[in-house]
C-alpha positions, 0 to 999 in steps of 0.5 A, a space after each residue: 500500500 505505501 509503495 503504491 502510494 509513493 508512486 501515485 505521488 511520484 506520477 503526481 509530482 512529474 506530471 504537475 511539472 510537465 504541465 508547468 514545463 510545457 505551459 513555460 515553453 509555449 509562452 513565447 507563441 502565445 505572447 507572439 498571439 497576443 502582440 498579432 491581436 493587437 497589432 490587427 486591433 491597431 491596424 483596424 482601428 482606422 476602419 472601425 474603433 475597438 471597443 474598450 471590452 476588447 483591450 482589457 480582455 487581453 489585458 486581462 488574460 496576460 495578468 490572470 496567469 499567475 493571480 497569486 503571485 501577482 498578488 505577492 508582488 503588488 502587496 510587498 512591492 517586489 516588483 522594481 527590485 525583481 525587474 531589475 534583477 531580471 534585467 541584469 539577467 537578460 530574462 524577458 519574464 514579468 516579476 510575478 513568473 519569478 515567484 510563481 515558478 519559487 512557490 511551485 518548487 516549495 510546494 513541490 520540495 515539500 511533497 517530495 520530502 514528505 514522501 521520500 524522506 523520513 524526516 519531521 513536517 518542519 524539516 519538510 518545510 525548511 527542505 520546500 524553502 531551500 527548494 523554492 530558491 532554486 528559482 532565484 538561484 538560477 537568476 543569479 547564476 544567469 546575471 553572474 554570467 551575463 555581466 561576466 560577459 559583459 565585462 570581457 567585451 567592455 575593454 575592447 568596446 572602449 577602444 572601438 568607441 576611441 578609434 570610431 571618435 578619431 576617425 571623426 564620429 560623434 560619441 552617439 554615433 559610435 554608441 550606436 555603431 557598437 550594436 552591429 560591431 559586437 555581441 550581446 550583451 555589449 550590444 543591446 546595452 549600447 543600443 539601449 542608450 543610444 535609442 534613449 539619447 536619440 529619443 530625447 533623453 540627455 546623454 548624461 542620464 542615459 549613461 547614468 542608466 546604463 551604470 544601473 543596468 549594469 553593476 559593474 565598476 569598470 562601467 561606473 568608471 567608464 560613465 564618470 569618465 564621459 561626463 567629467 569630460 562633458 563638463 571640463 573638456 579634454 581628448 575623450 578618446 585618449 582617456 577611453 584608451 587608458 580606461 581599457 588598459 586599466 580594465 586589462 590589467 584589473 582582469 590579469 590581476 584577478 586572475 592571478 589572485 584567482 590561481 592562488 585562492 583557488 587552493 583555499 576554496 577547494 579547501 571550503 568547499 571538501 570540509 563543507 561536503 565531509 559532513 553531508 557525505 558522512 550523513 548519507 554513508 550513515 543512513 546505509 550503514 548505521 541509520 538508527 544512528 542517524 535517525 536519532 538527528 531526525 526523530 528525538 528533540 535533542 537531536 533536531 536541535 544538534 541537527 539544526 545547530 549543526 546546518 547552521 554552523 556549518 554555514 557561517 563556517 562556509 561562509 567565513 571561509 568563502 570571505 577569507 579567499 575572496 579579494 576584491 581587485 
């Protein structure tokens, strides 16, 4: 009967995500329906006026998807901090997919510990918290890599900006010739300013902007760069080109204190995964020994108290390895 029950709930699980992969994967077709509808409402609407039932139903529809969450981000006004998140990013989704996609993996972390795991119900929700980060996670992680990137074409972008002033563009110009010279997500960034400048925002604050968009000290230095020299004058090009040979060197320095505290963060990362390996060894060789963590008081107690010092440990150590350049 329980081996019954966990596959019913294991067909559950995976048939749950299915529907919430697939519902995902499609988001961009029906996204492309919705902007076909509205394109035929706008080009109508010479011949015959839309009514105003028509527009807010489409309306409608985009923010009915995910209510509750919907209803998360407007009551703790979440939405500006996860846009921006998102953007640095470079992910298209509105905030309340974020925290929709985070409260399915907490609901789902806690089904699965719930079954699978012998462990008590509070146990099971600190397992559906954990899982509920995999969301957030999974941004930061592609936010990391993109101003990774970011940061690798920036040193060649200030050159290029140098050379294209030389040979007699304006610094808006060449911002905008950026987009077709290099990759993303040097490019959309760039063109992003440009279209902002061009449109009739000031060049000043544009850059200023783009320093928001992109958290990243070499960009700070790049946009007091520019408009020190807006205000005061000088050879904008010659001090872009300096400005990249500092960047070179900044990159050739971190790699180097790359290489020496790569020893210590192998270090951190084998004494954090000691205890976990040992605690899943003992669960095949002695688990009445390990149920003990599980099941008594004092042992929940030893349990958390061990989690939690075993991250301020791993924590003091990624802060000990970890030099800014």
């Amino acid at each position: 009967m329980g081996f019954l029950l966990l596959l019913v709930m294991v067909w559950v699980v995976a048939v749950g995500a299915w529907i919430v992969l697939s519902k995902y994967a499609t988001s961009a077709d029906a996204q492309k329906i919705k902007d076909r509808l509205v394109g035929t409402s706008k080009a109508k609407k010479s011949k015959k006026k839309d009514t105003p039932e028509q527009q807010s139903v489409i309306h409608q529809q985009g923010q009915a998807v995910n209510k509750v969450a919907q209803m998360l981000v407007d009551k703790y006004k979440l939405a500006p901090k996860i846009e921006a998140l998102l953007e640095q990013a470079g992910l298209r989704w509105p905030p309340a997919r974020l925290v929709h996609l985070c409260l399915l993996a907490f609901g789902g972390g806690v089904v699965v510990a719930y079954v699978l795991l012998p462990i008590p119900t509070f146990l099971d929700v600190l397992v559906g918290a954990a899982a509920a980060g995999a969301p957030v996670l999974y941004v930061l992680m592609k936010r990391k890599a993109r101003l990774k990137r970011f940061e690798e074409l920036f040193p060649d972008t200030l050159e290029f900006i140098g050379r294209s002033m030389r040979a007699g563009h304006a610094f808006s110009v060449s911002l905008e010739m950026i987009h077709r010279e290099f990759q993303e997500p040097v490019a959309g960034e760039f063109r992003r300013t440009f279209e902002e400048h061009n449109l009739g925002l000031p060049i000043e604050v544009a850059l200023q902007k783009l320093g928001q968009r992109v958290p990243s000290l070499d960009v700070h230095f790049f946009v007091s760069a520019v408009l020190l020299q807006k205000r005061t004058g000088g050879n904008l090009a010659e001090i872009l080109d300096k400005l990249a040979y500092v960047i070179r060197e900044r990159f050739k320095l971190r790699g180097r204190i790359r290489a020496v505290s790569a020893h210590g963060k192998m270090t951190a990362t084998a004494l954090s995964c000691i205890p976990i390996a040992v605690a899943i060894l003992m669960f095949y060789t002695n688990p009445d020994y390990v149920n003990f963590f599980f099941k008594d008081d004092v042992g929940n107690i030893m349990l958390g108290g061990a989690v939690v010092l075993q991250l301020i440990g791993y924590g003091i150590m990624k802060k000990i390895v970890n030099i800014e350049v």
